[in-house]
C-alpha positions in Angstrom: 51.4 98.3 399.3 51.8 94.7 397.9 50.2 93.5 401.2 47.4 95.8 401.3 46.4 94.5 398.0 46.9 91.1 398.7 44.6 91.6 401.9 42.0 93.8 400.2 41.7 90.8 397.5 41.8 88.0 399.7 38.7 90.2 402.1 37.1 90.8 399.1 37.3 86.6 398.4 35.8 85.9 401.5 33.3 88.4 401.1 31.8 86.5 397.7 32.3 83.1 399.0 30.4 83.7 402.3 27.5 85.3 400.6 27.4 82.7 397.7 27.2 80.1 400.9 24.4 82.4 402.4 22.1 82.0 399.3 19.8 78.8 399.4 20.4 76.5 396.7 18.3 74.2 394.9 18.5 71.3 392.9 15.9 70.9 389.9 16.0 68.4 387.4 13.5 67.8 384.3 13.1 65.4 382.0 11.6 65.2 378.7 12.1 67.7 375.9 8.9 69.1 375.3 7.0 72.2 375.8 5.5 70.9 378.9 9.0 72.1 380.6 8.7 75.6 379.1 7.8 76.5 383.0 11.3 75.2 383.7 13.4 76.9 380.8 11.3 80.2 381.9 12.6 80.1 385.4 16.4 79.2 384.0 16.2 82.0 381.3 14.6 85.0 383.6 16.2 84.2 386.6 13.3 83.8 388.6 14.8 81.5 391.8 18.2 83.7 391.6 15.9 87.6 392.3 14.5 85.3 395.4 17.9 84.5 396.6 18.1 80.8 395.4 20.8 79.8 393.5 19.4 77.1 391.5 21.5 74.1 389.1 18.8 72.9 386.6 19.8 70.0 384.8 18.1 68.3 381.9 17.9 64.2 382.0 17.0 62.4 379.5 14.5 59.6 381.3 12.1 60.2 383.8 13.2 56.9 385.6 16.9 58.1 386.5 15.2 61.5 387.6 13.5 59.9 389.7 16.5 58.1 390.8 18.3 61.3 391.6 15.9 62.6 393.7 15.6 59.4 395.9 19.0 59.6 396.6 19.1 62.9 397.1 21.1 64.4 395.0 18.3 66.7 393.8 15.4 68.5 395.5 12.6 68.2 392.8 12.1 67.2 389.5 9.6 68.2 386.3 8.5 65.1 385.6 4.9 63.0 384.7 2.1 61.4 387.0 3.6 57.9 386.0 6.4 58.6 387.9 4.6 59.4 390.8 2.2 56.5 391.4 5.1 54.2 390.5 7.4 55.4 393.1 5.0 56.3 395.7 3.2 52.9 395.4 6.8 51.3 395.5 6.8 53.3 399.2 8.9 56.2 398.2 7.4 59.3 399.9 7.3 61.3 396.7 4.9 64.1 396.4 3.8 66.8 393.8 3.6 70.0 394.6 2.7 71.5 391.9 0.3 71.0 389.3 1.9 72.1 385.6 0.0 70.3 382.8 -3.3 68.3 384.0 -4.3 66.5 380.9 -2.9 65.1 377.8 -1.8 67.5 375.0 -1.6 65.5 372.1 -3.4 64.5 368.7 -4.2 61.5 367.4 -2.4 61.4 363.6 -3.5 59.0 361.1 -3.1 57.9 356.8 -4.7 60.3 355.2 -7.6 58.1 354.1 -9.1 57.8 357.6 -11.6 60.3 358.6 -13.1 59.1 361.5 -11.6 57.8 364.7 -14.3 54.5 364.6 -12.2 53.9 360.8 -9.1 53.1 363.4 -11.0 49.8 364.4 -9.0 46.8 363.2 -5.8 49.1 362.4 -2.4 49.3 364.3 -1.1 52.3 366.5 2.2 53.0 367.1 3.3 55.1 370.3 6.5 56.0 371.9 7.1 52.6 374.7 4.4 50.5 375.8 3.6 51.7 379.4 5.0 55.4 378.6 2.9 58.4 379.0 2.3 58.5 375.2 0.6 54.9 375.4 -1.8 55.3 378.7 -2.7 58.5 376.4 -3.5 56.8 373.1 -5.7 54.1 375.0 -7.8 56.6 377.5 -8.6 58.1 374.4 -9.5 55.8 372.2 -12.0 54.3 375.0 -13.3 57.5 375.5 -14.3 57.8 371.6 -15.5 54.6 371.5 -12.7 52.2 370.1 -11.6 49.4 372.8 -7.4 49.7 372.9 -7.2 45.8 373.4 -10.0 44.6 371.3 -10.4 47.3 368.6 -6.8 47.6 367.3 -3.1 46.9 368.1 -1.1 49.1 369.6 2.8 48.9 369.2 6.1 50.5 370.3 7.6 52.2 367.1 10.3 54.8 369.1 10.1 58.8 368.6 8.5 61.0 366.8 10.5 60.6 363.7 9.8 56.9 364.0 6.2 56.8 364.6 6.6 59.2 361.4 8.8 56.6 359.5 6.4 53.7 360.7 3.2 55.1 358.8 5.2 55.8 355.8 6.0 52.3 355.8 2.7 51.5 356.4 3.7 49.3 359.5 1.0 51.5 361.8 -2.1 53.6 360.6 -2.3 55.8 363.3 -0.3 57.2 366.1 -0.2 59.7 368.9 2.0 63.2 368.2 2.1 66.4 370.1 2.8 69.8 369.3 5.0 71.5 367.6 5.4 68.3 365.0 1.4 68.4 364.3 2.7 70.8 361.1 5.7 68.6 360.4 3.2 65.7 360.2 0.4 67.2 358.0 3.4 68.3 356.0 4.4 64.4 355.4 0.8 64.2 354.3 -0.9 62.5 357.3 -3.9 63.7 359.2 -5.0 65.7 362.3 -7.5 63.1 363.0 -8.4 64.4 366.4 -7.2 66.6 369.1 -6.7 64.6 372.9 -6.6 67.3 375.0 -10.9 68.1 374.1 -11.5 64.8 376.4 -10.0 66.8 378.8 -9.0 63.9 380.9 -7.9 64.5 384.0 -4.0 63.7 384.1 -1.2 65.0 385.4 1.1 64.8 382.0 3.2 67.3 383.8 3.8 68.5 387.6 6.6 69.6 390.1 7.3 66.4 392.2 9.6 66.7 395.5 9.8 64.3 398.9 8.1 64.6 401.8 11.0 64.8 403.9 12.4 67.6 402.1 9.1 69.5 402.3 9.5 69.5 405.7 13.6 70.1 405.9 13.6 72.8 403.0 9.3 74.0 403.3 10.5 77.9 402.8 12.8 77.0 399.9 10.1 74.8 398.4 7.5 77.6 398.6 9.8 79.8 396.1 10.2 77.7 393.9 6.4 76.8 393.5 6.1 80.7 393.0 8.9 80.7 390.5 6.4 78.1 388.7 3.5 80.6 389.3 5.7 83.4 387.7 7.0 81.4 384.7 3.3 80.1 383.8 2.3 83.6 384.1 4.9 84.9 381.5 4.4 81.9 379.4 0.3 83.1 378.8 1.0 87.1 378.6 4.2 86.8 376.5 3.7 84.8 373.5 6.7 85.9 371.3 8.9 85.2 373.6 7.5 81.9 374.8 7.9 80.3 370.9 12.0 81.7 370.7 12.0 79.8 373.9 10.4 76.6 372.2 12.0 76.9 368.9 15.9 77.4 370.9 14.8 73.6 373.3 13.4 72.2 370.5 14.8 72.8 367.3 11.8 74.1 366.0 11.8 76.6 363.5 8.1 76.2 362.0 6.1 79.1 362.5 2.9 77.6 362.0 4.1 74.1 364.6 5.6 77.4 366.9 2.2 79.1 366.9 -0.2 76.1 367.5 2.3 74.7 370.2 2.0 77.7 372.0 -1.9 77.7 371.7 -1.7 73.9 373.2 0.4 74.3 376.3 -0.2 78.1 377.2 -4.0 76.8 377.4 -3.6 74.0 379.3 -1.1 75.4 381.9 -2.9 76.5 384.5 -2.9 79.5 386.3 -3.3 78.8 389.5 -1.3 75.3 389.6 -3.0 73.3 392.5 -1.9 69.5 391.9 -5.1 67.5 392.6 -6.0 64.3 393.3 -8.5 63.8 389.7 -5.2 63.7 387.8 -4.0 61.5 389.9 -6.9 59.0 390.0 -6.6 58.3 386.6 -3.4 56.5 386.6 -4.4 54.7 389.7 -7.4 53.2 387.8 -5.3 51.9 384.9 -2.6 50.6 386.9 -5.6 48.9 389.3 -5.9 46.2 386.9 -2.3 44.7 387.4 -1.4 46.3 391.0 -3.4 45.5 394.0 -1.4 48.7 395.7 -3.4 51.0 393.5 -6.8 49.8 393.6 -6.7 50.5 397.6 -4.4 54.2 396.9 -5.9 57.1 397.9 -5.4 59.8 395.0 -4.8 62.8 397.8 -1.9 61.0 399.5 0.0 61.7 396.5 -0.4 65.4 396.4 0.3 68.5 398.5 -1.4 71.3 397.2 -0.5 73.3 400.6 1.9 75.6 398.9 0.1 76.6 395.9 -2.7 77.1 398.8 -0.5 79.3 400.3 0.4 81.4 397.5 -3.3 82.1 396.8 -4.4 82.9 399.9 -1.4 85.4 400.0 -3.0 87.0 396.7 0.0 86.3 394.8 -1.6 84.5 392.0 -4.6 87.2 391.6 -2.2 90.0 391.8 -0.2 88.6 388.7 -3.7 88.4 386.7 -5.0 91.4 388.4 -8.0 90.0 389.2 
């Protein structure tokens, strides 16, 4: 009877191990906490890769530049990660490509003292932002040239750290104005500084946000890439029909417990997500043109080499994403 069991329990072993071997599995890293990744924690949360037979490991990093290692190496299959990883690596000759489109333009506010009320009063102050060369810096000065003020004639621009220490540095007075997104907009009116004007109405086209794989595993792994660009389809649709539950999933990867910085967050990214997610090549452009000016690579780059927007293509044509929206 022993040796029944013994068998029965070792066949059953078997059993699980060859059908845990049978599922695809996939490697997806992020970086960066902000709501830009909500896509990502939707996916993790509701268990959209496992219901199409993926097993996924999703791992948080904390800098887009060992991401990006990672996935060169290959010891993950794609990554939630920014435009300025892209062009970097790409133009470097790594044959990195997005696949998906997630956030195509900055979401983020310009904050300043509370005694300037105009964006033209920022002329002959200082700014501070995250790193000089980071996302938060090309975001400030595309702005700023777009209103009006010249980035490297108008004012000075400086690296000051987070968002509690672009905070600390106007308190001290050693910046004026800054760049913050949501949800610390409230925490920063709270501190007494001012909304002084909201990025994301330039609408510039950039890819703050996207789904970035290889080449070479598009064409290994195409059938496990396409699910997981409808797992991104899937989570952006749940992000903009379920509000509520979109903020408990900000507030628990953020620390955020603001109802007010919960709400307008929310507003933010579930407006700028789009819904059908095709990465194009105007969001990559605009990074080319600003890194044009100190690399000869990207002045001659052509934008739609750096994109594949064949499997959200795919998904459309299929009536995937119309059938979600039921339109």
């Amino acid at each position: 009877m022993r040796v029944l069991t013994r068998i029965s329990a070792l066949a059953a072993l078997l059993f699980f191990a060859g059908s845990a071997s049978a599922q695809e599995k996939l490697r997806l890293a992020w970086a960066g906490f902000s709501p830009t990744n909500s896509p990502i924690w939707v996916i993790q949360d509701r268990k959209l890769l496992q219901k199409m037979g993926v097993q996924p490991e999703i791992i948080a990093i904390s800098a887009s530049p060992t991401v990006l290692q990672a996935l060169l190496a290959g010891e993950i299959d794609a990554a939630s990660v920014s435009v300025t990883t892209l062009t970097s690596s790409r133009l470097a000759g790594a044959d990195t490509v997005m696949i998906v489109g997630v956030v195509p333009t900055f979401v983020d506010h310009i904050v300043s003292l509370s005694n300037i009320t105009a964006v033209e009063q920022l002329k002959g102050k200082t700014g501070g932002v995250n790193r000089l060369g980071t996302t938060s810096d090309l975001g400030l000065r595309l702005a700023l040239r777009k209103l009006g003020v010249d980035p490297e004639k108008d004012v000075k621009i400086i690296p000051t750290g987070g968002t509690a220490e672009r905070f600390a540095a106007l308190s001290k007075g050693l910046t004026q104005f800054t760049i913050i997104p949501e949800p610390f907009l409230t925490q920063a009116e709270k501190l007494g500084f001012r909304n002084l004007y909201n990025i994301s109405d330039l609408k510039i086209p950039f890819w703050w946000n996207g789904i970035l794989t290889r080449e070479s595993i598009i064409k290994a792994k195409r059938p496990l890439m396409q699910k997981l660009a409808r797992a991104m389809v899937e989570a952006i649709h749940i992000i903009k029909t379920e509000k509520e539950y979109e903020k408990t999933l900000i507030k628990k990867n953020l620390g955020v417990s603001d109802p007010e910085g919960l709400e307008r967050a929310y507003k933010d990214y579930s407006n700028a997500f789009p819904e059908a997610p095709y990465p194009t090549a105007e969001g990559v452009k605009t990074m080319l043109d600003d890194l044009a000016h100190t690399n000869p690579k990207a002045a001659t780059a052509d934008p739609k080499a750096f994109v594949d927007p064949s499997l959200i293509r795919e998904l459309d044509a299929s009536g995937f994403i119309k059938q979600l929206y039921k339109k």
